[in-house]
C-alpha positions as a printed NumPy array, in Angstrom:
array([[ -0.051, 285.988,  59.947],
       [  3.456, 285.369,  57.806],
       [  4.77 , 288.518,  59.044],
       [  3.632, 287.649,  62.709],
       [  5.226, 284.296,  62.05 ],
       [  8.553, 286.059,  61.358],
       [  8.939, 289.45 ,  62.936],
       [  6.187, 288.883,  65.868],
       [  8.692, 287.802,  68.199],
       [ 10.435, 290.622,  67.903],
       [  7.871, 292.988,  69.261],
       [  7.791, 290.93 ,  72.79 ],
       [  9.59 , 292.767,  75.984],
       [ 12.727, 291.203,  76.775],
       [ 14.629, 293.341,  79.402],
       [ 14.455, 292.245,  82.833],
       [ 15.635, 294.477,  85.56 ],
       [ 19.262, 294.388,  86.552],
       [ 22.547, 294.68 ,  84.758],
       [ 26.251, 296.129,  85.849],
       [ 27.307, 298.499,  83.606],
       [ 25.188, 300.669,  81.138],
       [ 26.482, 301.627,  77.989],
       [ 25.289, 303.887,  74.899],
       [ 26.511, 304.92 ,  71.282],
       [ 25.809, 307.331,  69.409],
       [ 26.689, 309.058,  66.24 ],
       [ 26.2  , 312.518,  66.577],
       [ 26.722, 313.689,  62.988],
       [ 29.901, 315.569,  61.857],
       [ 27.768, 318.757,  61.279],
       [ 26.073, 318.697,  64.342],
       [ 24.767, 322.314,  65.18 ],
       [ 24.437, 321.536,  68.819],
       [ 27.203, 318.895,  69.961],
       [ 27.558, 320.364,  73.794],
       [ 23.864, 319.698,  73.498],
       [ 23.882, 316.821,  72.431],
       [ 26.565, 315.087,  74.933],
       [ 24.522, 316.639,  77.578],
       [ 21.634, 314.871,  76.442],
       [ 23.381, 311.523,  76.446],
       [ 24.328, 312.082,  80.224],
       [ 20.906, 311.377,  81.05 ],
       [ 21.019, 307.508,  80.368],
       [ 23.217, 307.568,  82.897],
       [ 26.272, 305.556,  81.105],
       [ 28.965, 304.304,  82.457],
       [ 30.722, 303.736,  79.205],
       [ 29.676, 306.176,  76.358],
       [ 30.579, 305.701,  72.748],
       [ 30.483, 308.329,  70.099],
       [ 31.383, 308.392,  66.341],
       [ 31.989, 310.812,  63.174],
       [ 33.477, 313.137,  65.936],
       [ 34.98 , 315.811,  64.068],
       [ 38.077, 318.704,  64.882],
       [ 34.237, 321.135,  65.335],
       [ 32.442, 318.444,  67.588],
       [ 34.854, 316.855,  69.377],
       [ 35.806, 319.865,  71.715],
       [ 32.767, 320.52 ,  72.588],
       [ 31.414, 316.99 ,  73.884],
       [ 34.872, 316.816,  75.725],
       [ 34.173, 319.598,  77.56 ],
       [ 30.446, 318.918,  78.487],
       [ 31.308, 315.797,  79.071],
       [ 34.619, 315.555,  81.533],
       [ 33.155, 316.143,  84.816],
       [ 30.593, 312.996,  84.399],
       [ 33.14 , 311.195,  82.787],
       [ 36.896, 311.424,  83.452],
       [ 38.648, 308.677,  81.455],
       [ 38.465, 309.374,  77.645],
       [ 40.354, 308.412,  74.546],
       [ 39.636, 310.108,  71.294],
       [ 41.107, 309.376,  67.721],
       [ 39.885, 310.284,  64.666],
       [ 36.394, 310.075,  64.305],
       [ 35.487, 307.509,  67.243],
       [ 35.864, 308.229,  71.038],
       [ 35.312, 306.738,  74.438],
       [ 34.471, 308.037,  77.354],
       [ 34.227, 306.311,  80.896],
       [ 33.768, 306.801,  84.504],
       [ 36.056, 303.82 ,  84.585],
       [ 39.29 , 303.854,  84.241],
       [ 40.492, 302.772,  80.721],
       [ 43.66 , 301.314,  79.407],
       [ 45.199, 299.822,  76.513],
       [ 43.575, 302.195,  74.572],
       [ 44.359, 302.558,  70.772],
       [ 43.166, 302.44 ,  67.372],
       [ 42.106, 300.445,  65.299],
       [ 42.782, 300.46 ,  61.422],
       [ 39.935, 299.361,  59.254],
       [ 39.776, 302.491,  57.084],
       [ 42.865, 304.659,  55.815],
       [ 41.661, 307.408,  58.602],
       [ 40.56 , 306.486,  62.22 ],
       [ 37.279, 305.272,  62.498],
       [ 37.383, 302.873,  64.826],
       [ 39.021, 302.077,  68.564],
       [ 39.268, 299.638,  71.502],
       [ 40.272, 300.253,  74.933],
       [ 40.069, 298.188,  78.255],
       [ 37.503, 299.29 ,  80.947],
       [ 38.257, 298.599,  84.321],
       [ 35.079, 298.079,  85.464],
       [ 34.404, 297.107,  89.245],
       [ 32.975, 293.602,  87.826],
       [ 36.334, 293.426,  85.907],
       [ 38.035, 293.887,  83.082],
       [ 36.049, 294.649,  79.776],
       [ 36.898, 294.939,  76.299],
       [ 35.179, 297.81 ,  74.344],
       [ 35.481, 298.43 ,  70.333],
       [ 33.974, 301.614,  68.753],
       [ 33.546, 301.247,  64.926],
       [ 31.525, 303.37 ,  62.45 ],
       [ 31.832, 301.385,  59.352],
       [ 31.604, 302.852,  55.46 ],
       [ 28.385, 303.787,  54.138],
       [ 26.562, 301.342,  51.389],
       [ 27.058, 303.144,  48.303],
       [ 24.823, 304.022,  45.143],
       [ 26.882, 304.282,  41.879],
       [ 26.04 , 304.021,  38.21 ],
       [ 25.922, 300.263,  38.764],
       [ 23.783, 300.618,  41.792],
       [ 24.408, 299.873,  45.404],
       [ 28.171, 298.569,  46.662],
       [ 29.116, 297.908,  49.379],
       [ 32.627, 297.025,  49.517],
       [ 34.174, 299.01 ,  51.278],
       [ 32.007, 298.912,  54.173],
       [ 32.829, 294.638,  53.819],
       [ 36.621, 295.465,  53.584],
       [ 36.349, 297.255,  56.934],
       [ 33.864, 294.747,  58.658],
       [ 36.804, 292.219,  57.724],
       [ 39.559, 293.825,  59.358],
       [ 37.006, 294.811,  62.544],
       [ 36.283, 291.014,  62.604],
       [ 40.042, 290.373,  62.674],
       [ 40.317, 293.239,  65.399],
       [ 37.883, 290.628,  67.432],
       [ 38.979, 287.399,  66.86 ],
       [ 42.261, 288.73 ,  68.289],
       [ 41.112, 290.597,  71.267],
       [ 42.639, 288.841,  74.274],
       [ 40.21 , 290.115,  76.951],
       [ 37.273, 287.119,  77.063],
       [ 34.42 , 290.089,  77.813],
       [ 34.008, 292.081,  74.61 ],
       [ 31.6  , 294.871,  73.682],
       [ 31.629, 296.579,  70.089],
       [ 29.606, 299.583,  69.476],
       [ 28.929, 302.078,  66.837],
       [ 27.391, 302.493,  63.234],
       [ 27.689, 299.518,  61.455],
       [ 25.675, 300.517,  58.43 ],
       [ 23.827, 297.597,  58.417],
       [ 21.144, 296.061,  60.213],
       [ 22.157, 292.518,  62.212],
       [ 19.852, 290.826,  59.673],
       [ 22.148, 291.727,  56.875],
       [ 24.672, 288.805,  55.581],
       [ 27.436, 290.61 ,  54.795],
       [ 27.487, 291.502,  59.129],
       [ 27.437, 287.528,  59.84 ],
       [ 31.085, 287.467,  60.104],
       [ 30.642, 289.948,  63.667],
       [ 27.023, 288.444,  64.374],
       [ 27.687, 285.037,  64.206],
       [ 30.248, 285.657,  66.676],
       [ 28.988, 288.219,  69.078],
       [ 25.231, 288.906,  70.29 ],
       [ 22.771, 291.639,  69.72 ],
       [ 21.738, 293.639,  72.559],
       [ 18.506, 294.829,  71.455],
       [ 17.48 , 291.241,  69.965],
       [ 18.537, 289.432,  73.272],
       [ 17.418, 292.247,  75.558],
       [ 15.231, 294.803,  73.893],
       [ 11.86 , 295.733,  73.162],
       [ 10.648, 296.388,  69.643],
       [ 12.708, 296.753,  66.492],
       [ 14.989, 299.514,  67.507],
       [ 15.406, 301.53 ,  64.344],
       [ 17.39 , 304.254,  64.674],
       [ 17.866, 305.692,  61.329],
       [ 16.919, 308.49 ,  60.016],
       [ 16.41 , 309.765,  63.281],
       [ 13.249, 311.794,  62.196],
       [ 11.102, 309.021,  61.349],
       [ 14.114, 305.664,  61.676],
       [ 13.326, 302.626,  59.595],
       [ 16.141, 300.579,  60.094],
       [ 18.666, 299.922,  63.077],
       [ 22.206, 300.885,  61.813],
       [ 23.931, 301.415,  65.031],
       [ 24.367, 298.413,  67.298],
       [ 25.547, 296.716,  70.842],
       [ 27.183, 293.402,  70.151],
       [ 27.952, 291.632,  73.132],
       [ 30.719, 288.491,  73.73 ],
       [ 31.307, 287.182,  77.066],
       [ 28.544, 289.758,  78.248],
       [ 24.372, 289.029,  78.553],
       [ 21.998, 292.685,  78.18 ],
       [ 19.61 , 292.94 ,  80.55 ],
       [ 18.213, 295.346,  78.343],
       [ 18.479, 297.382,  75.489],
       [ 16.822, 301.041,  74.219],
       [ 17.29 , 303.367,  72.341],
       [ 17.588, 307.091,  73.043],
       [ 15.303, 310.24 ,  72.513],
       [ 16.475, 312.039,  69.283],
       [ 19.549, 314.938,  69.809],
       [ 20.682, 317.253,  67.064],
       [ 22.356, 314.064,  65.519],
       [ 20.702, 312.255,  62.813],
       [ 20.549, 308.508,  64.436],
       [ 18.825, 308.14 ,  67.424],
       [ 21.274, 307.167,  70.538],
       [ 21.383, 303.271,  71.528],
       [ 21.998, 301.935,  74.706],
       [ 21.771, 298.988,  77.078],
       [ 22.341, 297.807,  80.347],
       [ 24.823, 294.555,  80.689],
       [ 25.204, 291.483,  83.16 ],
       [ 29.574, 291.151,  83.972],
       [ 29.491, 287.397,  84.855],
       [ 32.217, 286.829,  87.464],
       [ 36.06 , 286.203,  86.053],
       [ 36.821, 282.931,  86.523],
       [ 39.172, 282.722,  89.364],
       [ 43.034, 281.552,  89.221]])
């Protein structure tokens, strides 16, 4: 009954049908054996904006390519790209690590414009005096800054967090932006390990923007399972 008291809500359907614009992330492992694979897997969900970390110099290429024809507008740095059958703009990155690992662009959607950050935030570590976490925090600050600043009033940031929106240090981001799977979604949405996930490290935080719903995706050769959700553009207030 205590954990029905405190989790039970979480099991109840919340999508309803609807939405503008669908978007996914995914991180689709640096050693990925099959990344071609992989990206064509993701075309499936049918994304409009598509999100996809620890990219590496072997990956990369290869989801490019499988990839372009679906979606032509596409800005990769580092470890993080974006791809788009929008056009995007303003596209850049963003420096919360000393190597890329994160990005925004603008999407020019046909609802309007939208503001889209891909992060994939330092792993919690285990040392001789057990877990840290700092420099996943010292990132998440610098991401948070990255927000607070962003100029466009609809905002999306997706990616791997490494953490679950339940964890404090992340109240910073979630305190300020929405969940897509706990406003929209079905379930807990774990997506990690992919095998057999137990905890939901990748997320869809929303400002300015409502999910109609939120999934997540059938396992690829990645080791998270793909996330993804289908969002409401309210109109842009007029001049």
């Amino acid at each position: 009954m205590a954990w029905l008291t405190v989790f039970g809500g979480t099991l109840v359907d919340k999508s309803s049908p609807g939405g503008d614009l669908t978007v996914v992330s995914h991180n689709v492992n640096q050693a990925n054996p099959d990344p071609a694979g992989t990206a064509r897997s993701l075309l499936a969900a049918g994304a409009d904006v598509l999100a996809l970390e620890e990219l590496s110099p072997a990956t990369a290429p290869a989801c490019e390519r499988a990839l372009a024809d679906v979606h032509p507008y596409h800005f990769q740095q580092g470890a993080v790209g974006l791809w788009s059958v929008h056009p995007l703009r303003d596209a850049r990155a963003v420096p919360i690590m000393p190597w890329t690992r994160a990005m925004r662009a603008t999407v020019d959607a046909p609802g309007g414009r939208l503001a889209v950050c891909v992060a994939h935030l330092p792993s919690v570590r285990v040392g001789l005096s057990g877990f840290t976490a700092r420099g996943r925090d010292e990132a998440l600050d610098l991401l948070v800054a990255e927000v607070r600043a962003e100029p466009e009033r609809r905002v999306v940031v997706m990616g791997d967090l490494n953490g679950s929106t339940d964890d404090r240090a992340l109240r910073p981001l979630t305190d300020r932006l929405v969940s897509a799977q706990t406003g929209a979604g079905a379930g807990f949405g774990f997506t990690w390990p992919a095998r057999l996930p137990v905890v939901r490290i990748d997320q869809i935080l929303l400002g300015g923007v409502r999910a109609a719903s939120a999934w997540t995706l059938p396992a690829t050769a990645g080791d998270h399972l793909p996330v993804a959700a289908r969002i409401v553009l309210p109109l842009e207030p007029g001049p």
